[in-house]
N, C-alpha and C positions, 0 to 999 in steps of 0.2 A: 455648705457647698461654696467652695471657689470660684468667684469671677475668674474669668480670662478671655483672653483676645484674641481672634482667629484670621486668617488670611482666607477669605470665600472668594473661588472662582464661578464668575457668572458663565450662563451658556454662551456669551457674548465673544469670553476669554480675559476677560478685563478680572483683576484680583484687587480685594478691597481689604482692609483690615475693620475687623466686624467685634462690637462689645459682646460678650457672652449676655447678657444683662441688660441688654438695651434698652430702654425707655418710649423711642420712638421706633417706628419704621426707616429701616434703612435700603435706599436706592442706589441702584447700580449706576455710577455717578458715569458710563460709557449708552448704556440703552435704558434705563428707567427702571429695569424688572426688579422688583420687592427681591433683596440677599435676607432680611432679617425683619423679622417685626415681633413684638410685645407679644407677650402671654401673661404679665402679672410678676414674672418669675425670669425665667430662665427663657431665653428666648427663640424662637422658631426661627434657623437656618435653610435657606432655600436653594445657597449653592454649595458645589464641593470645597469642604475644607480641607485645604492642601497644607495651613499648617498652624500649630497650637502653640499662642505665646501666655506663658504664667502656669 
């Protein structure tokens, strides 16, 4: 499975560019709210991705 990079919009409005794969928890660097955290693998997205890079 390919890694790749995503552009996640928070409910905030604020768009972040998010690892597929990410390691740690990633916060909405505008309101704090969790866009992405760790499963082991492949990783839990929590806002909409608006767009897929790789």
């Amino acid at each position: 499975m390919a890694s790749k990079f995503y552009d996640v919009k928070c409910e905030c409005g604020n768009v972040q560019r998010v690892f597929s794969h990410t390691s740690t928890e990633i916060k909405c660097n505008k309101c704090g709210k969790v866009l992405a955290h760790n499963t082991g693998g492949k990783a839990v997205i929590n806002g909409k991705i608006i767009k897929e890079y790789g």
